[in-house]
N, C-alpha and C positions, 0 to 999 in steps of 0.2 A: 939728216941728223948730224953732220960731219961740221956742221956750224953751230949746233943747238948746246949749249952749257946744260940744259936743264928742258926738259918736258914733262908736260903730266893734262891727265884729263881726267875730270869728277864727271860722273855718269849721274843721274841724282841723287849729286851731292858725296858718290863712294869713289874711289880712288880705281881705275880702272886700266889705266897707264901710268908708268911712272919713271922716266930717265934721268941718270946725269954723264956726264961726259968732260973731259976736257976738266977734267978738276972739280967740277962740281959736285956737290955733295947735298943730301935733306937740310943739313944746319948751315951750308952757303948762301950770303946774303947777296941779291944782284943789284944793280941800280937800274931805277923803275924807268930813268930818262923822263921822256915826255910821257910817260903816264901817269906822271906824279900831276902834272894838269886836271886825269879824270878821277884822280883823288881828292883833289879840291874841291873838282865838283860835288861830289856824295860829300866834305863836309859843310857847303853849303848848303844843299841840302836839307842836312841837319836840323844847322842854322834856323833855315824858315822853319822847317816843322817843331821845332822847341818854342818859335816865338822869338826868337833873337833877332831875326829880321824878320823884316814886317811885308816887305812886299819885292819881288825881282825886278820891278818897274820903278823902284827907287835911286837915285842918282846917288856915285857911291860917294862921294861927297856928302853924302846926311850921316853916312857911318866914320867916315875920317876925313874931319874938315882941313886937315894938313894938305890936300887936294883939292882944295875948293879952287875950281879955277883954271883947272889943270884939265887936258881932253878925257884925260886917265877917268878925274872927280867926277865929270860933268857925265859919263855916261853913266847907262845905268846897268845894274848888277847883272839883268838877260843879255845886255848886249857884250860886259863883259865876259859870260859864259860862253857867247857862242861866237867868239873873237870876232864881233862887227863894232869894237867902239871907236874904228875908225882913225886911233891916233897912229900915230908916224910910228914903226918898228926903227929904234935905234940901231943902225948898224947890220941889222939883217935886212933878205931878201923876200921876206912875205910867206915865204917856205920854212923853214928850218927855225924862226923864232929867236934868233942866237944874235944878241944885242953889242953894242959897244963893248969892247971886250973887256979893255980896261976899268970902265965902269962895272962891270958886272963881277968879276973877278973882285976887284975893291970890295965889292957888296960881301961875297960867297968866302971871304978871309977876313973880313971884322974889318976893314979898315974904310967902312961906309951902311950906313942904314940903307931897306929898303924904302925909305917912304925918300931921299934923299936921291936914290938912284930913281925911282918912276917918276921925282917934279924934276930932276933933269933931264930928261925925256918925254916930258908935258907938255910942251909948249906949244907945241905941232899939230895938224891933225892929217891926212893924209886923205881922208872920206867923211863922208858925213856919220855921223853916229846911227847905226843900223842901216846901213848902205851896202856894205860888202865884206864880205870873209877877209881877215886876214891876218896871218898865223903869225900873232907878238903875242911873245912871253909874259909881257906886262899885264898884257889882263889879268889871267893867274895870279901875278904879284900884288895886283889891286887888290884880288879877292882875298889872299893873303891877309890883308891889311882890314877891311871888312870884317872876314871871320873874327880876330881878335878884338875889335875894337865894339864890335856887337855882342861879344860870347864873353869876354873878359879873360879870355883864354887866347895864347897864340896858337897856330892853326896845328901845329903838332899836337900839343897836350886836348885841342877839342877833335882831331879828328883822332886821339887815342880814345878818349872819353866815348866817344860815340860810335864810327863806323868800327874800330879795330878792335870794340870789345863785344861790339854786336855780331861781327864776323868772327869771332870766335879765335883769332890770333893768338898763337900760343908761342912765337921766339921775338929776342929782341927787334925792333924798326929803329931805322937812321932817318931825320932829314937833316940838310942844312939850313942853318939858321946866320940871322944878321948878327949886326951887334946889338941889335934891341931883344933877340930871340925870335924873333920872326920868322913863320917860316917861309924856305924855297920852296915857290909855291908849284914851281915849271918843270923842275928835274931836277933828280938827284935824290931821290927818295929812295933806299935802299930798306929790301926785305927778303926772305927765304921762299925760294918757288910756291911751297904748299900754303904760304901765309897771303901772298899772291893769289892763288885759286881760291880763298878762303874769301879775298874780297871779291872775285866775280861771283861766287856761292851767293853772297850778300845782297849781289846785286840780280841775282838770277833770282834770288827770294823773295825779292820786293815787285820783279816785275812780274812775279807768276802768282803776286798776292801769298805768296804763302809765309810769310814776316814782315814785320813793320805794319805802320798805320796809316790810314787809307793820303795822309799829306805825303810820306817820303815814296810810296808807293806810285803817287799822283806823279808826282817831284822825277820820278825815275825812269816812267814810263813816258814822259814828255824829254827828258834830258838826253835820252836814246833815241827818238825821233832825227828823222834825217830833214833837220830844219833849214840849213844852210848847206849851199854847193861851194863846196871848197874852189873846184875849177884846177884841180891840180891832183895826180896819184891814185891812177884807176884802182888801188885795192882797198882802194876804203875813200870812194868821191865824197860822202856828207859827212855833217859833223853836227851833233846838239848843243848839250850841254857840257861842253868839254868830252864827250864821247865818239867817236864814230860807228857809222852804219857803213861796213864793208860792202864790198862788190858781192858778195855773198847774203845779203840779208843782215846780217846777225851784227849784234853790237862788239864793239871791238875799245883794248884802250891798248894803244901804240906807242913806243916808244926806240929809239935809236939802239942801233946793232942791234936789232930784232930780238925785241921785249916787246911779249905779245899776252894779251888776255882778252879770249873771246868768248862769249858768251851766247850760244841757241834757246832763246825762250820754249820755241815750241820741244826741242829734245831734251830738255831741262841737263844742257851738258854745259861746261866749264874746259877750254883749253889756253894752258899756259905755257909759254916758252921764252926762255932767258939767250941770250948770247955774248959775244965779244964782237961781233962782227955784224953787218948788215949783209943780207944774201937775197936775191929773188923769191930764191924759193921758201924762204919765210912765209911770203904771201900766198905762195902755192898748193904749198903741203898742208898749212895751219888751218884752213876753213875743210879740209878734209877730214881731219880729229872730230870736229865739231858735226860733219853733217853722217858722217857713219853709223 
């Protein structure tokens, strides 16, 4: 705990642990890092189950043709959830997701859209579309770009609308947005520990049928499936829909300097933890919370 800013574990659904450290505090917002990824995913999600998109086997190109053409466009929405759309990762190393820097930064301070930064980074493909795992940001960014342009909402005000009022979130949430409002769809989503466990609650409710309707339910239980082999970080080798399936069973959403939310269907438990730092024993101690 000598790394953790923040921990806490819902037992079902009731508060059963609860730390902070190192400055943190209940009304402390963290940054989600890359689990801001498996938020995306729950608002697409959404998405299909309202009717806003139509089908996951759609090319995201039918939702914003500003990519028609682009590897980005041309794949389609499953394969951008489960990072197989095969285009070239800008700048990153298939690990880490972390693109052109310069371009990215441009995008994340107004001084560039994203739909501007993913067709510069379109041109390429690296794999064939649904070939192989591999961990770019820009999917995310894609779907980004999908959610708003299907929902008429950009992806913050629909995954407010939807996941963060059905989760029952009760302090302010951050993301970054472009200069169109768009949102960061990869990282950088800031929120407060409990409002965090509130969306693995969310998701711990739909996969245990006990909220939502039998599509997001559907949608959820196939999205935490361990569909794809990463080939890389034995604490969590698979990955769904933007989710991971830990070395432990249990669904997980991951993020940098260990920001952690895992989820045990079968013990209907919830563990969360924030940090400043990345540590081994993130991975160690965390599936322990969950299997006790």
């Amino acid at each position: 705990m000598r790394n953790a800013v923040s921990a806490l574990v819902l037992d079902n659904g009731q508060v059963v642990f609860e730390l902070y450290n190192q400055g943190g505090a209940p009304d402390a917002t963290a940054n989600a890092y890359s689990m801001t990824k498996s938020l995306t995913s729950l608002a697409v999600g959404e998405a299909l189950c309202a009717g806003k998109i139509k089908s996951l086997d759609d090319a995201a190109e039918t939702y914003v043709p500003a990519l028609e053409g682009t590897a980005y466009g041309k794949a389609t929405l499953r394969q951008l959830l489960t990072y197989t759309s095969g285009a070239e990762d800008p700048g990153g190393n298939g690990y880490v997701g972390i693109h052109n820097r310069m371009n990215y930064n441009a995008m994340v301070t107004h001084k560039r859209s994203l739909v501007s930064l993913i067709k510069a980074h379109g041109d390429t493909s690296r794999f064939k579309p649904g070939e192989k795992f591999f961990y770019n940001g820009l999917d995310s960014q894609t779907l980004s770009l999908v959610v708003r342009n299907a929902t008429g909402m950009p992806l913050p005000a629909w995954f407010e609308s939807t996941v963060w009022q059905q989760a029952g979130a009760e302090s302010p949430a951050a993301w970054f947005v472009d200069t169109e409002g768009n949102g960061n769809a990869e990282i950088l989503f800031f929120a407060t520990t409990r409002d965090f466990a509130r969306i693995g609650q969310y998701v711990l409710e739909r996969l245990t049928d006990q909220a939502g309707n039998d599509c997001i339910r559907a949608y959820l239980k196939e999205a935490s499936k361990p569909l794809v082999n990463k080939g890389y970080w034995p604490a969590a080798p698979s990955w769904g829909y933007a989710l991971h399936t830990g070395a432990d069973g249990n669904t997980w959403m991951f993020g940098a300097n260990g920001q952690r939310i895992g989820i045990n269907v079968a013990k209907k438990r919830v563990f969360v933890t924030t940090s400043n730092r990345n540590s081994d024993r993130t991975d160690e101690v965390g599936p322990g919370f969950l299997a006790r």
